[in-house]
N, C-alpha and C positions, 0 to 999 in steps of 0.2 A: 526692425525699423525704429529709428528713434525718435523719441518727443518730438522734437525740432522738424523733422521730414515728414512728420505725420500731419503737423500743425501748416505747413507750407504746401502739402501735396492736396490734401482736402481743400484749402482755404482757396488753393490758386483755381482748382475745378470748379468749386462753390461759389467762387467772383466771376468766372467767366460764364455760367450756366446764364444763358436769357432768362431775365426775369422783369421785376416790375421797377427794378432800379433802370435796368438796363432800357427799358422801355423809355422810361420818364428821362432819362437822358439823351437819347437818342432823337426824341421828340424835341427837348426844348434849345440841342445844338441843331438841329434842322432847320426851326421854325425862330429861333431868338439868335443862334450865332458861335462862337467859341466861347464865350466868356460864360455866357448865361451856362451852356455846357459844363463847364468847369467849374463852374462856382455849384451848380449841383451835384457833382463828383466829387466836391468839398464837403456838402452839405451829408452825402451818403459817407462817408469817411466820419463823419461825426457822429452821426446813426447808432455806426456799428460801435463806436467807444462808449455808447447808452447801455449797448447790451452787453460786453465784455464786462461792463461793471460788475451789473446786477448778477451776471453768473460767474463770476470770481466770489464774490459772496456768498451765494448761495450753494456753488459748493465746495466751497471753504467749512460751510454750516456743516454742510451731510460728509465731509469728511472727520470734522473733530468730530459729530452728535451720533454718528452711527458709520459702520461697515459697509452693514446691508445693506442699507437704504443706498449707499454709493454706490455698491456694484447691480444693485437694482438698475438705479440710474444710465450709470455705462451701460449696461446691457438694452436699455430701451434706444440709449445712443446710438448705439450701432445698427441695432436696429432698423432705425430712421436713417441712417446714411446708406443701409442696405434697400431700404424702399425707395429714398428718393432718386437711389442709382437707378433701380428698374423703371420707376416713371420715367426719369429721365431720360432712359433708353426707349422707352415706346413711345415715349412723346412723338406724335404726327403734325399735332397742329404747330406752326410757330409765332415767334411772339407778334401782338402787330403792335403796330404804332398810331396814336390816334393825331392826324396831323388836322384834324377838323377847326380845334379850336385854338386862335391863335391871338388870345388875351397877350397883350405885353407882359413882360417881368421885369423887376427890379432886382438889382443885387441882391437886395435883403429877401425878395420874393423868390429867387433862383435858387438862393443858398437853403431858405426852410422848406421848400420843395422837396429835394433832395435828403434836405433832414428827416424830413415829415414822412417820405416815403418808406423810406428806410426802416426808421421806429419804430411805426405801424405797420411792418409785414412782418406776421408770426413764421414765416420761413427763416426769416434770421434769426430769430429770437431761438427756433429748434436748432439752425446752424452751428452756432453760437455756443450753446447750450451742449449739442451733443459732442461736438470738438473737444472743448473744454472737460467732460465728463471722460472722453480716452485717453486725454496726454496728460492728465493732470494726477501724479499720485499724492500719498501722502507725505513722502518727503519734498516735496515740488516747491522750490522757493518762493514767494510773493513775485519778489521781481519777474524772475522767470515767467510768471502765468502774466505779468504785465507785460513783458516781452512781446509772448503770445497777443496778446491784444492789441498791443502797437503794431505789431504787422498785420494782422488781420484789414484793423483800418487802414494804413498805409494801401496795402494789394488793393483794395476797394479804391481809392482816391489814386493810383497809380494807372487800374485799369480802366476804369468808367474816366479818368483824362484823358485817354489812350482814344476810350469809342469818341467825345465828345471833338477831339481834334479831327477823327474821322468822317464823323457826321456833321461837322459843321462843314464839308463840303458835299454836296446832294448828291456827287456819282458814285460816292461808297458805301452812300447806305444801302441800296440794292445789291451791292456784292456781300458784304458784311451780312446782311441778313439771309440772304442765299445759304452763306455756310450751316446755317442753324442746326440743319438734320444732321448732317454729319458730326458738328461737336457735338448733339446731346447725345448718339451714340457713344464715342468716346470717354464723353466724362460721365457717363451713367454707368457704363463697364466699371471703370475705375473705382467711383464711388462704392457701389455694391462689393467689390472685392475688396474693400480695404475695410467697411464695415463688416465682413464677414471674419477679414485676420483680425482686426481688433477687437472681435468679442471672443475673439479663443485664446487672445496674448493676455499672459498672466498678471495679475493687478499686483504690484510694489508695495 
């Protein structure tokens, strides 16, 4: 498997798995409309180019500063995409959405929303992190790992558009969220078996 399919097959599981983005978008294209929708599918796309930063740096570091500490790294990575395969796969409960409270938004309010959510979930941050930790070796160009990143956010701002045109009309959010057990099946299988081949593919 190469860099490029490893970084798109993970990223594409990892943006569609319900979670707290998914939530908060689905909620404020319901409750505020398309726009407010999208402009928070903006704001989660922004997010994620926070955390590509900080782990393009960071191991950038543990590649020039040490080995070990890298293939430490990678190994905790997969790790953690082999766990959150299996939750993901038991996962019973699914997501809800709190349609209770139904403050207006501003653009600017829609957009830091979506940023805000994003930022501050350590599930991305490990996402992010542990991605970056299996496709990245040491000859791995700068661009390149920006590459990776540019798509990352892009998937994010593609897909959460994708829900936000959806659920800015009210009869697909019940279908839409119907599917839930069935994909976290799906991409919980996937996940775990890709963390598993990638902590035994040999580091470059």
């Amino acid at each position: 498997m190469t860099e490029v399919l490893a970084v798109a097959v993970i990223t594409v599981l990892a943006v569609i798995a319900p979670g707290a983005d998914f939530a908060m978008v689905v909620r404020n294209s319901y409750l505020h409309g398309r726009r407010t929708g999208l402009l928070g599918a903006l704001g989660v796309a922004a997010g994620v180019l926070v955390h590509v930063t900080y782990t393009m740096l960071g191991v950038g570091l543990l590649i020039a500063s040490s080995a070990f500490l890298f293939t430490v790294v990678k190994l905790v990575g997969a790790a953690y995409l082999v766990y959150i395969g299996v939750r993901t796969f038991r996962t019973r409960s699914e997501v809800t959405v709190d349609l209770e409270r139904t403050t207006e938004l501003s653009p600017l309010a829609a957009l830091r929303t979506g940023f805000l959510t994003n930022v501050l979930n350590p599930k991305t941050t490990l996402f992010v992190v542990s991605t970056f930790a299996q496709v990245v070796r040491p000859g791995t160009p700068v661009l390149q790992q920006a590459g990776y990143g540019l798509f990352m956010s892009l998937a994010h701002l593609l897909w959460f558009g994708v829900v936000a045109v959806f659920f800015s009309h009210d009869r697909m959010r019940t279908l839409m969220l119907r599917g839930q057990r069935i994909l976290n099946k799906v991409i919980g299988s996937v996940l775990a078996g890709l963390g598993v081949s990638l902590a035994f593919a040999p580091s470059h």
